[in-house]
C-alpha positions in Angstrom: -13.9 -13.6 5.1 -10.3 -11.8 5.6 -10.0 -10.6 9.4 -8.3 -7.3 8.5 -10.5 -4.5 7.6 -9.3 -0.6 7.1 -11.7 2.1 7.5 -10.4 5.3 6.5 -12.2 8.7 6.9 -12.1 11.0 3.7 -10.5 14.7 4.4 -13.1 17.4 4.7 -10.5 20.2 3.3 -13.7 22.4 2.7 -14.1 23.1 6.4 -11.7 25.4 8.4 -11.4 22.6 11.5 -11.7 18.9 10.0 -11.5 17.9 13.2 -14.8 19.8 14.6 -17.1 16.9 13.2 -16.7 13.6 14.5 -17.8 10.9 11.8 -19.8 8.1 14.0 -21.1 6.3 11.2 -17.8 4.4 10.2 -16.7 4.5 13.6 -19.9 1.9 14.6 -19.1 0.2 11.1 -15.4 -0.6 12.9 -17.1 -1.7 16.3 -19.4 -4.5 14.7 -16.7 -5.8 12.9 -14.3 -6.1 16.3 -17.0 -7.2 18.3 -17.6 -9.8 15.4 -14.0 -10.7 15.6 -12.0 -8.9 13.2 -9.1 -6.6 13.3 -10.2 -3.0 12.0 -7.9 -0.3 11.0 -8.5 3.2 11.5 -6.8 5.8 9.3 -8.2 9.2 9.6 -7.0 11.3 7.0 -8.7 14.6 8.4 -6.8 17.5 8.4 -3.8 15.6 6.8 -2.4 17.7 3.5 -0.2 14.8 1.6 -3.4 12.1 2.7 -3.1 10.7 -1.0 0.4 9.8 0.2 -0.4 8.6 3.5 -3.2 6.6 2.2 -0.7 4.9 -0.4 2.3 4.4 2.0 -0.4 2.5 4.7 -2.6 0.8 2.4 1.3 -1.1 0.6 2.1 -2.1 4.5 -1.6 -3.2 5.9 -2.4 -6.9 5.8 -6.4 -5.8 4.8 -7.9 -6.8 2.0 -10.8 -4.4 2.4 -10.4 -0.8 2.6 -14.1 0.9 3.3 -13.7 4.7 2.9 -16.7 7.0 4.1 -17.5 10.4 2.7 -20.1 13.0 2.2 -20.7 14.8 -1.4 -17.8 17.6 -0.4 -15.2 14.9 0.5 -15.7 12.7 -3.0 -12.7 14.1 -4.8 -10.6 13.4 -1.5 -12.5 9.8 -1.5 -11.9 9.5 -5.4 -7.9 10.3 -5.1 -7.7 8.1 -2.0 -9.4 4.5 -3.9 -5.9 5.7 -7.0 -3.7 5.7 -3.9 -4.6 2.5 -2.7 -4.7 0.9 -6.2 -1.4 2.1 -6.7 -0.1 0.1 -4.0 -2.7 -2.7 -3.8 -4.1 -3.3 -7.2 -5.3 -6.6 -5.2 -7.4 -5.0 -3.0 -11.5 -4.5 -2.5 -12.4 -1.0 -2.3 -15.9 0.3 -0.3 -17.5 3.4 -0.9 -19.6 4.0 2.5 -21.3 7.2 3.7 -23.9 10.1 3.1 -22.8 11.0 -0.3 -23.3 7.1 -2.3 -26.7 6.9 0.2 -28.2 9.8 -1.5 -27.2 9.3 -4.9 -28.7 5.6 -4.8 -32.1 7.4 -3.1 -32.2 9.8 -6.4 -31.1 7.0 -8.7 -34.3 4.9 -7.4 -36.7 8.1 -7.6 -35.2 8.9 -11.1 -35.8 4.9 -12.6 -39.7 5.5 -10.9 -40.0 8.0 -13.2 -37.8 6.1 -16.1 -35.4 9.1 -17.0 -31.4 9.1 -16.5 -30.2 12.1 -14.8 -27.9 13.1 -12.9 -28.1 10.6 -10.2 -27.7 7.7 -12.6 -24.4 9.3 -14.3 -22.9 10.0 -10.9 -23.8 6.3 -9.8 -21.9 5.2 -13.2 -18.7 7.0 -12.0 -18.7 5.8 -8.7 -19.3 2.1 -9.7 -16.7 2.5 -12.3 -14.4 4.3 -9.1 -15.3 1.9 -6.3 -15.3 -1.9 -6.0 -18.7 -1.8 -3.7 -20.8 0.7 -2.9 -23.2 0.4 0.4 -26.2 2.7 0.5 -27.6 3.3 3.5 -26.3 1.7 7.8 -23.5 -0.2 7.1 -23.4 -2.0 10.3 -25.0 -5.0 8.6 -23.8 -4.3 5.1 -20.1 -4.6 6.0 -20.4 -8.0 6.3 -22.0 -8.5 2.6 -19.1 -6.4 1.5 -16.4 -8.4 2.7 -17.7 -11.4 1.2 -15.9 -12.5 -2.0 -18.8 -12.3 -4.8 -20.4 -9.1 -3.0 -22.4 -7.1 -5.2 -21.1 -3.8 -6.3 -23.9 -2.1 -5.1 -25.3 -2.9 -1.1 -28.6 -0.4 -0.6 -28.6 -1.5 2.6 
């Protein structure tokens, strides 16, 4: 398992203050991974206008392997443009989707295959699969540590 990690928080350009909401989630994601012994970068791309750039000029001079990116539904275009940044740079590298917005698609992808239809859910799980080198539904405080491994599944519902 590679000891470099990068967690990077998706820009929320649909508030006024992208600094008013702290986002905990990923922050405890990056604790169990130092307290587990691994060297976790934090790029917070809130309130930064060129953060495509930013995310491309980081991602070509970090050791990780892994770059985990949280975001809600609002911040998936940001998250979407961040995963081409990085490929850009790091065609090599392992690309997590993390957060409330691939939690609640895989919750109404599981209600929709009860009910054996394919809506919405399962077309926007297609796109992010097809985005996305793993996806982790759900804590991702235990999850992380399926994700970093080298045949992790794409999707985690963790």
């Amino acid at each position: 398992m590679p000891d470099n990690v990068c967690l990077i928080i998706a820009p929320s350009v649909f508030l006024l203050d992208e600094r008013v909401f702290m986002s905990l989630g990923i922050l405890k994601v990056a604790s169990v991974l130092e307290n587990a012994g691994k060297t976790v970068e934090m790029l917070d791309l809130s309130g930064i206008e060129n953060f495509e750039e930013v995310a491309e000029i980081h991602a070509s001079a970090s050791p990780a392997k892994h770059f985990g990116i949280t975001a809600t539904t609002p911040q998936m275009p940001a998250a979407a443009r961040i995963a081409g940044a990085i490929r850009k740079s790091r065609p090599d590298a392992k690309i997590i989707l993390g957060g409330p917005h691939i939690t609640l698609v895989n919750a109404a992808f599981k209600k929709e295959k009860t009910k054996k239809i394919k809506g919405r859910a399962a077309k926007a799980l297609n796109i992010l699969k097809k985005t996305f080198d793993i996806l982790v539904a759900g804590d991702g405080e235990e999850a992380i540590f399926l994700a970093l491994k080298e045949n992790a599944p794409k999707l985690i519902d963790a």
